[in-house]
C-alpha positions, 0 to 999 in steps of 0.5 A: 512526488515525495513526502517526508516524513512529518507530524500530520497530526491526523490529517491526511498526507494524501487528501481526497482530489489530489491533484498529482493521485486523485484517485487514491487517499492516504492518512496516518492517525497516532492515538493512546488507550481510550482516545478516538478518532472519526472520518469520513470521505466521500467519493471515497472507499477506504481500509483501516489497517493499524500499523501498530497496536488495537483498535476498535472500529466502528463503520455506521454502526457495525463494529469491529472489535479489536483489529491489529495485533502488532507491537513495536513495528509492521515486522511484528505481527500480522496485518489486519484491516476494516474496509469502509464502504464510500462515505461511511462514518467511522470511528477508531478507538484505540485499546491498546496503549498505543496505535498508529493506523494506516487509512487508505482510499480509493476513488469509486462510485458505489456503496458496498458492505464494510467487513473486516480482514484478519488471518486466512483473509491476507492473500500471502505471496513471496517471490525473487531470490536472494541471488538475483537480490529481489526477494521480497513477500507482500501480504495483500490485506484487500487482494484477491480474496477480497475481489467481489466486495470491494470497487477499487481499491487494492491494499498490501504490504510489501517486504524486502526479504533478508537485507538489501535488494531491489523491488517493483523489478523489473521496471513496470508502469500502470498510468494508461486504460489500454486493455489488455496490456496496462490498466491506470492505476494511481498508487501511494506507498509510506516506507519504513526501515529495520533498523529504522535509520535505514532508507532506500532510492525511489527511481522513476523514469517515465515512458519515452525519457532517457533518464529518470529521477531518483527519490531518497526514501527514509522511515515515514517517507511517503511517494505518490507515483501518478505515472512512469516506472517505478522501480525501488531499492534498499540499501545493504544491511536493512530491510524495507516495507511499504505500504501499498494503496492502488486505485483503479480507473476503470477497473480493480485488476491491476495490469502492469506494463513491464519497461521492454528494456528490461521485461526478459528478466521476468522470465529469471525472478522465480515466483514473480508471474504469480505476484502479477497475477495477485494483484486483483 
C-alpha cells in the first residue's frame, strides 16, 4: 500500500493494528525550538530517530540530551536514535530551530530498558557496484549492535549510492514464519530524494503471480509492504533514501527468501551476502 506524502499533523501514518502492517508503527513529528511532543504506545516498542534537527528525549524519566545532528536533510550528517521500551512515555522537545522525527514501532510483548544509539553504535554496511547499478549503503541504527536489547524491532537507513539504481535486488520476500529459509516480517519505508523532485518505482509481485504492481514513490511517500517481493529503483540523475522499520513475528533476525528467478544474481553483487547477514 502506498502513502503519499501529506501533512499528518503528528499523527501517526502508520497506527498501531494496522490492518495490512500490524506489526509495525510509523509516525513523522515537525516541531520549532521549545515545543514538545508526548507519545505512548502500547503493545509497542519504538525508535526516536530525528530526520532532521535536535531533540531532547525524555523516556519515563530517563533523559536523553540532544540526539540527531543533521541540518537541511538525512544526507547531512549522521543518524542517531532513542529506543523506547513498550509502552513508555516519551516526551520529544525540539532544541534546534527545527525538527523532523521519525518514530518507528514494532509489535512485541515485553519491556526492556531505553538507551540511546549515536556514532560507534550505527552498524555500517555498503555493497552493490556502480556496474551492475545497485550500489547503495544502510546504516542500521537498531541493527546488530543492538541485538540482546532489543524484542523486534529493526531500524535503518538505506541509500542509493551515486545517481540511479536499483535496491532490495534481487528480488526477495519475508511474509512467511518457515525456518530457516524465510522469517514474516512486516515492513514500513518513508523515501526522500536529492534533489528532492526526484522519485522512483515500488514493484511488488507476490509469490505465484506472473505480473506484479508497481508504485510511483515521491519525496515523503510512504509503503507498507505486508507481503510479496519488493524490489525499488530511482530513476538517472537522483539518489534515493528510505527509512526502514521491520518487525518480526516470531523473531528479531530477519531471513529473507530470495525470488528463484532471480537469486543467482547474488552471487554478481559484491558485498551483498554481508548485508543479509546484518539484518539481525
Amino acid at each position: 500500500m502506498h502513502i503519499p506524502p501529506y501533512d499528518n499533523a503528528n499523527k501517526p501514518i502508520v497506527d498501531a493494528e494496522d490492518a495490512l502492517v500490524p506489526l509495525t508503527y510509523f509516525n513523522i513529528v515537525k516541531l520549532t525550538r521549545g515545543e514538545h511532543f508526548d507519545y505512548a504506545v502500547p503493545s509497542y516498542e519504538t525508535c526516536v530517530v530525528p530526520a532532521t534537527g535536535t531533540v531532547d528525549v525524555d523516556v519515563d524519566g530517563a533523559t536523553f540530551p540532544a540526539v540527531g545532528n543533521r541540518g537541511v536533510d538525512v544526507w547531512d550528517g549522521e543518524p542517531e536514535g532513542v529506543y523506547v521500551p513498550v509502552g513508555a512515555r516519551v516526551r520529544i522537545t525540539c532544541v534546534s530551530e527545527a525538527t523532523e522525527v521519525f518514530v518507528a514501532g514494532a509489535k512485541f510483548d515485553q519491556v526492556l530498558e531505553p538507551f540511546d544509539v549515536r556514532g560507534d553504535d550505527i552498524d555500517l554496511v555498503q555493497y552493490g557496484s556502480d556496474d551492475t547499478k545497485t550500489h547503495r549503503k544502510i546504516k542500521h541504527i537498531l541493527g546488530q549492535k543492538q541485538h540482546g536489547k532489543v524484542g523486534r524491532l529493526l531500524v535503518s537507513e538505506l541509500y542509493t549510492v551515486g545517481q540511479g539504481g536499483w535496491s532490495g535486488f534481487p528480488s526477495h520476500k519475508h511474509d512467511t514464519d518457515r525456518l530457516p529459509d524465510e522469517t514474516r516480517h512486516d515492513e514500513t519505508y518513508n523515501y526522500r530524494f536529492r534533489p528532492s523532485k526526484g522519485s522512483g518505482m515500488q514493484l511488488l509481485q507476490q509469490e505465484g503471480d506472473a505480473v506484479g504492481e508497481a508504485y510511483h514513490v515521491v519525496d515523503g511517500s510512504t509503503m507498507c509492504l505486508r507481503s510479496g517481493y519488493h524490489p525499488c529503483v530511482v530513476m538517472p540523475g537522483y539518489e534515493m533514501y528510505y527509512f526502514t522499520i521491520l518487525g518480526g513475528l516470531g523473531q528479531r533476525s530477519l531471513k529473507q527468501y530470495f525470488q528463484p528467478t532471480h537469486a543467482e544474481q547474488l552471487h554478481t553483487i559484491p558485498g551483498i551476502l554481508d548485508m543479509v547477514a546484518k539484518f539481525k
